[in-house]
N, C-alpha and C positions, 0 to 999 in steps of 0.2 A: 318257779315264782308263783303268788298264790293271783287269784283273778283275777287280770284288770279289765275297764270298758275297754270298749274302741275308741272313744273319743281320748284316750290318753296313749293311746297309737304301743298298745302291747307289744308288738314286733319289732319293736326298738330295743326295748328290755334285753341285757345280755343270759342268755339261758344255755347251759352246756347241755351240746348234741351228744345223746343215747346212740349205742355202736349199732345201728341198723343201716341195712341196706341203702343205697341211693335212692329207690322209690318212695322210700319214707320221705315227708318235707315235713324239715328241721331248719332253725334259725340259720346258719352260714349261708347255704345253698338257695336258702328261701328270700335272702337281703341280698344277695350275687345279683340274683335276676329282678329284683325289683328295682336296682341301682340301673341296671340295661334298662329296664323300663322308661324311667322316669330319663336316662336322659335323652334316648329317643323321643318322647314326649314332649321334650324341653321345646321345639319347635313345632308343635301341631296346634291345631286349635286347640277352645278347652270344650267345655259343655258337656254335652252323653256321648257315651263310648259304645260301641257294641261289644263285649265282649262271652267270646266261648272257646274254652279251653278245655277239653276236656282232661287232662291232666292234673291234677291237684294242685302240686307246686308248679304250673307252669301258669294257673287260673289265680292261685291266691299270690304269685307276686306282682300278677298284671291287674291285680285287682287293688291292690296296697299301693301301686304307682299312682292308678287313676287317684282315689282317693286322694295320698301325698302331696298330687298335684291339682287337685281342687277340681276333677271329674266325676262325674255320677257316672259307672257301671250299670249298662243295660244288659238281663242276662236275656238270652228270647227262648221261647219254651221246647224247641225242637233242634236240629243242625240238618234238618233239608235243608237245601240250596236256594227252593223257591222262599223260606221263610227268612233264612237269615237276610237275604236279597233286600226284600221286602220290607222289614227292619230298618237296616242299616241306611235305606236308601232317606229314612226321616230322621237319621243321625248326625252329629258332628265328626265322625270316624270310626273304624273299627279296627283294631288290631289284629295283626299278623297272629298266622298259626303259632310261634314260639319267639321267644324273645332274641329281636337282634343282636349283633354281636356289638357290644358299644364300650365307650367308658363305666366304669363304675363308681365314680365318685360321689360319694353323697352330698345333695344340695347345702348348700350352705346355711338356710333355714326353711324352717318348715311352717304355713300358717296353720293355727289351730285349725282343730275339727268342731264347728261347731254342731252342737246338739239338735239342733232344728233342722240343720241341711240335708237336703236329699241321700243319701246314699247310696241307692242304688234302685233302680226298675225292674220287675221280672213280672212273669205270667202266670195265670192262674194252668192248671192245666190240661186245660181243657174238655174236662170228662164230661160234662153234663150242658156245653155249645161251646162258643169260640175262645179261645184264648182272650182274658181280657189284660190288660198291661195295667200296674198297680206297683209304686212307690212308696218304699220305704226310708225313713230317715235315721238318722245315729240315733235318737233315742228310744227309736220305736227297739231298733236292734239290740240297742244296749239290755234295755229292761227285762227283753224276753231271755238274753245270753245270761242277765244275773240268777233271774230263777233257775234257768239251767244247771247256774254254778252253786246254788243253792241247796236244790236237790239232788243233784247228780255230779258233784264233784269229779274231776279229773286229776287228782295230784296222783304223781307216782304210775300215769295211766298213759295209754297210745292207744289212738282214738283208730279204727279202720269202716272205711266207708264201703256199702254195696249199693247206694244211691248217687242220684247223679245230683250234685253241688250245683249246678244251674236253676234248683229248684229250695224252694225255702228252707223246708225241713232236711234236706242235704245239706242247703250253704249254714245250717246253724248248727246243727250237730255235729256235721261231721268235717266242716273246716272254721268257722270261726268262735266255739267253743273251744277247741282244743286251741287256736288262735290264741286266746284273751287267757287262756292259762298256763301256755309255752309247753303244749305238750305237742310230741307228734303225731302226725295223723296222716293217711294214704286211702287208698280209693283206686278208682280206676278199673281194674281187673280182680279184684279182690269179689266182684260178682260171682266170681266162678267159684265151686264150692272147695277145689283141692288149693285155687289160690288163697284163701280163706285161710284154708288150714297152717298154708304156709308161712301166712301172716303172722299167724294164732304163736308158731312155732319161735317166729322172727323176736316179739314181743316180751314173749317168755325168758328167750335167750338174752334180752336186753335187760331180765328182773324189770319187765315194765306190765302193770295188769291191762289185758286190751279191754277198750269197750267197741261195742259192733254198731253200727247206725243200719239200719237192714228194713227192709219190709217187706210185706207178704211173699210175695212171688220169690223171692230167693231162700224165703226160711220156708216154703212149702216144699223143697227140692230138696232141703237136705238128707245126700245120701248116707245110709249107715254102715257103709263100705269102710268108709273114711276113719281113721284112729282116730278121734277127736282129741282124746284123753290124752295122746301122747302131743297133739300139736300143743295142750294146754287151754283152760280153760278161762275163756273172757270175765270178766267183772262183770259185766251185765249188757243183754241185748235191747237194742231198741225198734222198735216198729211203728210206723206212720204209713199215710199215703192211701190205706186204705185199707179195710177190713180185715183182721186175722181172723182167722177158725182157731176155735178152742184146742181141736185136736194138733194141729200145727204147732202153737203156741207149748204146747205141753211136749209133742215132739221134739223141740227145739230146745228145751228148756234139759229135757233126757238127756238129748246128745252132745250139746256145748256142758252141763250144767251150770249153766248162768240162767238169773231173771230175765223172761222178755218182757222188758215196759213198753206199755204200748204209749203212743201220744195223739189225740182228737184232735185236729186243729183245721186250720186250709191255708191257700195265700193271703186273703183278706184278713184273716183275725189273726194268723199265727198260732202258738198251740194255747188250746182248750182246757184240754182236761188228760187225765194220763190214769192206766189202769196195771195192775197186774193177771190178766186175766184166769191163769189157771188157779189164782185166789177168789177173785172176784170180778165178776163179769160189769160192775158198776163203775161208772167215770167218775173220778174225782176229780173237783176245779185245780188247777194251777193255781200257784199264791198269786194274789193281784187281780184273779178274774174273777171278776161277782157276774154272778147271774140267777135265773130266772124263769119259770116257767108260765108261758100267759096262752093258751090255747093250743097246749101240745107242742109251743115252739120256744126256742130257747134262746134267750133274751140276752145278749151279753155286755159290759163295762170293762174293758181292758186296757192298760197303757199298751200294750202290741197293736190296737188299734192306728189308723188312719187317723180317726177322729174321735178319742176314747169320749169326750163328753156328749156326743151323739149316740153312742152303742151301736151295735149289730144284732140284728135277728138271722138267726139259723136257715137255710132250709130243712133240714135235719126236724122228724119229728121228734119229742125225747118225751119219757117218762122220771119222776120222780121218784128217786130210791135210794134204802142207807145212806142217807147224808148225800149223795151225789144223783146220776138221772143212768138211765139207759136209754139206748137209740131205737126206735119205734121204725127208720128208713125214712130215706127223704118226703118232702113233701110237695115241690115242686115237681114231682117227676109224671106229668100229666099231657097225654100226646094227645090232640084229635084226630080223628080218623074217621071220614066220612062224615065230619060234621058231629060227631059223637065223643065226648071227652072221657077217654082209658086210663086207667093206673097203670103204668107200667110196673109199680111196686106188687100193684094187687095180682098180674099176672107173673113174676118172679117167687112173689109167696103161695103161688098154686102149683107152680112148678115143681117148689122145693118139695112139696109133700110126695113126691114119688121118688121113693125111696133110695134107686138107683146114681139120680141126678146130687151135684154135691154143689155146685153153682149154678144160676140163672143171671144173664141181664138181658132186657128188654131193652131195645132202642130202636130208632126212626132213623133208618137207611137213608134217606132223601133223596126216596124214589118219588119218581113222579103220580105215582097213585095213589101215597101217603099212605102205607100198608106197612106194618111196625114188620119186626125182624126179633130173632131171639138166639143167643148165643147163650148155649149146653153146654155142662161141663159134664161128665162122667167118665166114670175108670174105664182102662182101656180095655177091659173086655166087655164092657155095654156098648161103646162106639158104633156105630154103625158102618159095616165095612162095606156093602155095597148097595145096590139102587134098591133092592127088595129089602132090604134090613132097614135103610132110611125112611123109605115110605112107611112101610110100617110101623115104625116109629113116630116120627112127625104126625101121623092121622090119629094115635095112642093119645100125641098128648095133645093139639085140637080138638079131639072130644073132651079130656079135660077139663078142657078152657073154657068149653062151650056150655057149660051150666050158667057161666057167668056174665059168656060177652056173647054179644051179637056175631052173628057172622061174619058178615065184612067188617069186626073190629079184631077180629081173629090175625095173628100174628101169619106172616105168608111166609118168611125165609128165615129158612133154622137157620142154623151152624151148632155140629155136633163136636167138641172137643174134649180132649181128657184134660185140658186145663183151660181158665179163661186167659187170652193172650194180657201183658199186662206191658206198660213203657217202665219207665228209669224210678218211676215213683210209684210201681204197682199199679197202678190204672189202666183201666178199659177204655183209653181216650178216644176222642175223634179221628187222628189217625189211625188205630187201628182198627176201630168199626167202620172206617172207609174202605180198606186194606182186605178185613173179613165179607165185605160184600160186592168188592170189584166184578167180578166178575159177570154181578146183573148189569152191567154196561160196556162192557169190553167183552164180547163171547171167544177170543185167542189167548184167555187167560183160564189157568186151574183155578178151583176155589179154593184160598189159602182160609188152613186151619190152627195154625199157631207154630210155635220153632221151638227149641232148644234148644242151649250152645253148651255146647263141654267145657274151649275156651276158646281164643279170641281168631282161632283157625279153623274152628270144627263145627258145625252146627247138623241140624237135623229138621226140615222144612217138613212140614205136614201139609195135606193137600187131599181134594176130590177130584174129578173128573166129571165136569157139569154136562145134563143130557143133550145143554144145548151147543155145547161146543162147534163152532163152524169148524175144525179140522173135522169132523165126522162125516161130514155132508159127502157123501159116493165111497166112503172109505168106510164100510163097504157099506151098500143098503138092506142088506139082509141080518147083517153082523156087523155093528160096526168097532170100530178099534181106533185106538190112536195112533197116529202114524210115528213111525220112529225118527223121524225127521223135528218131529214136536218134542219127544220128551226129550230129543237135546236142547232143544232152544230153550223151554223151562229150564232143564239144568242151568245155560248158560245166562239167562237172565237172571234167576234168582243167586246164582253165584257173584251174579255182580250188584245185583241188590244188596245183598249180604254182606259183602267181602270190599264193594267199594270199586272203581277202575280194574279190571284185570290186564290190559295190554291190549294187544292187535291179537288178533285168533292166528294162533301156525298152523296145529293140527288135532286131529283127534290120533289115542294109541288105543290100543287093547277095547276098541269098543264091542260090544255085547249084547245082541239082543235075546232074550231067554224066553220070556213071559208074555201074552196077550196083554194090555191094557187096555179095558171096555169102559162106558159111560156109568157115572154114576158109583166107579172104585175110588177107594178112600188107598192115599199111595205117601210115603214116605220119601221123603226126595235129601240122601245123604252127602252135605258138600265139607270136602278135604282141602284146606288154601296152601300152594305151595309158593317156594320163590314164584316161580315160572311154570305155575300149573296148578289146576285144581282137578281132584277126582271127583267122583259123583257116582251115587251110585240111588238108583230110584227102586222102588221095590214096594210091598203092599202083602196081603195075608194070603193071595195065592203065590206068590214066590217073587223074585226076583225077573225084575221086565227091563232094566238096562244099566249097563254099567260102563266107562269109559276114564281115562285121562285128557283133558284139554290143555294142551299148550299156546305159549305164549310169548310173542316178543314185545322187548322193552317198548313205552311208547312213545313215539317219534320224538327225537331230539334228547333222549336221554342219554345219560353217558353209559356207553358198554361194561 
């Protein structure tokens, strides 16, 4: 079918389902559970909903219900427990993890969608202070989905997502554009680079062109291991959320051969501007957005606005250029520190000129001495692998700094990584700059330096061994080490940070101790998720320091 809005409720439309897998959400399977939806619903309150699915078709039928049934859908910006808690608790309801088992009859009418009414809630995400909560309505959605369908048509196409749908440029590209034009679309696992391919593979087999919704942090990973060529190649990649590099962008572009378009935008305005970068590094406006440049900031008029007859200003500095602007870095990003006001941009753009480093962000830890923090990227043979290589490092780039800032405005807690950690939308949020600097307030924790997952069982924790560690304290005073009693428990914690609930503890098999682990080593901590077990194996660039199976019984009250 060719585009329709939302307000004329596309999902109604009869559209014959493409022979793809189950994970793909298609019209039959997609109206099944929106019918359980709505009649579960039939008796709850109405008003805002919480809802988080992570599932694609388990999110976009509970999301067509609320709607249907004349609720506004709250998405919230994380799935901790303390947030959605939190949340939910200034709600009208929230829905259950998957749709109950009900009737499926369709109501007997439906009231219009009006254009003005709320649609839905979601958060900003929270890269640069708190989450703030900000309302969108059908027409804001509509207008922004028609450019969409404008420029980037979807007929003949099968959308696959590597962001997460909770957040704007997720919920528009990669579930309700392919929505409003009856194409199918998935997500979920498709993050990982060989489920990708699989996808890639899935789509092709259907004679369907896919398009990719993706950003940085997953198109910086892709491996060249992978056949691309035989999984088949996308119609075109999209990226948001937050800065590509040229080099990536052009990597990405070799190995899918498809265009990566990139999109400017945020939650507040929705999207900006859109680029082809290995063409040109210059942002073009989206149809509809006039803007402006009055003081190096950028002035905008949108119908994707909140309030398009008011406009928005940027934080974003921008230059003007070929008909469109380039990005100069934000311009709010200004900390005090001792009473004295720092760029954290101007120390990010000092960092980058050492050749080594491939990212910088600066931020403010919310320590109580008000002393910035700075998270390094480089390859992993620059990393610093233990206490004399870090220091030496860190004081390398201090002096640096120190042409510029004063002393006490000097940055006090690195983090040295071969990538920057990034959430569902590519971002360096406040959960993770919380996450990266734990460990100055908890001293029984490692300093976590970012992960990587293979797939939805396997991942790879990176970590230091801080000097101040209180395991160290008499173990031993002349040599100290960490005791092996600890690097199971790291294991076991971060296995269940990872992986979610593991059980009751039964036992440990095949444990191993090989390798000394000293203060100030940089250690790879390898977790394996099984039914009833995870392996682990922890290790670092002197060798191999422990390796084990933990088992597990179900927990209490489950059935055998």
């Amino acid at each position: 079918m060719s585009f329709q809005p939302l307000i004329e409720r596309p999902w109604l439309q009869p559209t014959a389902a493409a022979e793809l897998p189950a994970h793909w959400c298609q019209g039959p399977a997609l109206l099944t559970l929106r019918r359980r939806w709505l009649h579960w619903l039939a008796d709850k309150p109405g008003g805002q909903w919480l809802l988080h699915q992570p599932d694609p078709l388990q999110f976009t039928a509970a999301l067509l219900a609320l709607w249907d049934s004349g609720r506004v859908a709250v998405l919230p910006a994380d799935d901790r427990p303390e947030t959605l808690q939190a949340i939910a608790a200034e709600l009208d309801g929230q829905l259950p993890a998957s749709a109950p088992d009900s009737a499926e009859l369709e109501p007997a009418q439906l009231s219009p969608l009006a254009p003005q009414a709320i649609a839905l809630a979601l958060y900003t995400s929270g890269s640069t202070g708190l989450p703030l909560r900000l309302s969108k309505r059908f027409d804001q959605l509509d207008s922004e989905l028609a450019v969409h369908a404008r420029l980037w048509p979807l007929a003949g196409a099968a959308v696959i997502a590597q962001v997460s749908h909770q957040h704007i440029y997720g919920l528009l590209a990669g579930v309700l554009h392919p929505l409003c034009a009856g194409v199918p679309f998935c997500g979920r696992d498709a993050l990982y680079p060989e489920v990708l391919a699989a996808r890639l593979s899935e789509a092709q087999s259907a004679a369907l062109a896919a398009v990719v919704v993706s950003s940085p942090a997953p198109l910086s990973r892709l491996p060249d291991h992978i056949d691309w060529a035989a999984a088949g190649s996308p119609r075109r990649i999209f990226s948001s959320g937050a800065p590509l590099q040229l080099a990536h962008a052009q990597q990405a572009e070799a190995l899918l051969q498809a265009p990566v378009i990139e999109i400017y935008g945020s939650t507040e305005t929705g999207g900006i501007a859109q680029r082809q970068q290995s063409a040109s590094g210059v942002w073009q406006a989206l149809p509809s957005v006039d803007w402006q440049i009055v003081d190096d900031a950028l002035l905008l008029h949108s119908p994707f606005l909140e309030q398009p007859a008011l406009g928005w200003q940027q934080a974003d500095r921008v230059a003007q250029q070929d008909g469109g602007f380039v990005l100069l870095g934000r311009g709010d990003r200004v900390a005090k520190v001792a009473g004295k006001r720092v760029s954290l941009e101007q120390i990010e753009q000092r960092l980058l000129q050492v050749p080594e480093i491939t990212a910088a962000r600066c931020v403010d830890p919310g320590r109580a001495d008000g002393r910035l923090g700075v998270v390094v990227a480089m390859p992993a043979d620059g990393v610093p692998q233990d206490h004399a290589a870090r220091r030496a490092l860190t004081e390398r780039l201090r002096t640096l700094l120190a042409d510029q800032l004063e002393r006490v405005a000097l940055p006090r807690y690195w983090r040295f990584v071969e990538q920057l950690p990034s959430n569902a939308q590519g971002k360096l949020d406040r959960a993770l700059i919380a996450r990266l600097f734990a460990d100055l307030d908890d001293d029984r924790l490692p300093r976590w330096l970012g992960e990587q997952w293979q797939d939805a069982e396997h991942c790879c924790q990176h970590f230091e061994v801080p000097e101040r560690l209180i395991y160290l304290r008499g173990h031993f005073n002349s040599f100290a080490l960490v005791p092996g009693v600890v690097m199971i428990r790291w294991a076991l914690q971060t296995a269940e940070q990872s992986f979610g609930p593991l059980g009751q503890f039964h036992r440990l098999e095949r444990l191993k101790f090989q390798t000394m682990l000293r203060p100030g080593m940089r250690f790879q901590l390898t977790l394996a998720r099984k039914p009833d077990a995870v392996t682990f194996t922890l290790q670092s660039a002197a060798g191999r320091h422990c390796t084990a199976t933990a088992r597990f019984l179900p927990a209490a009250g489950a059935q055998a």
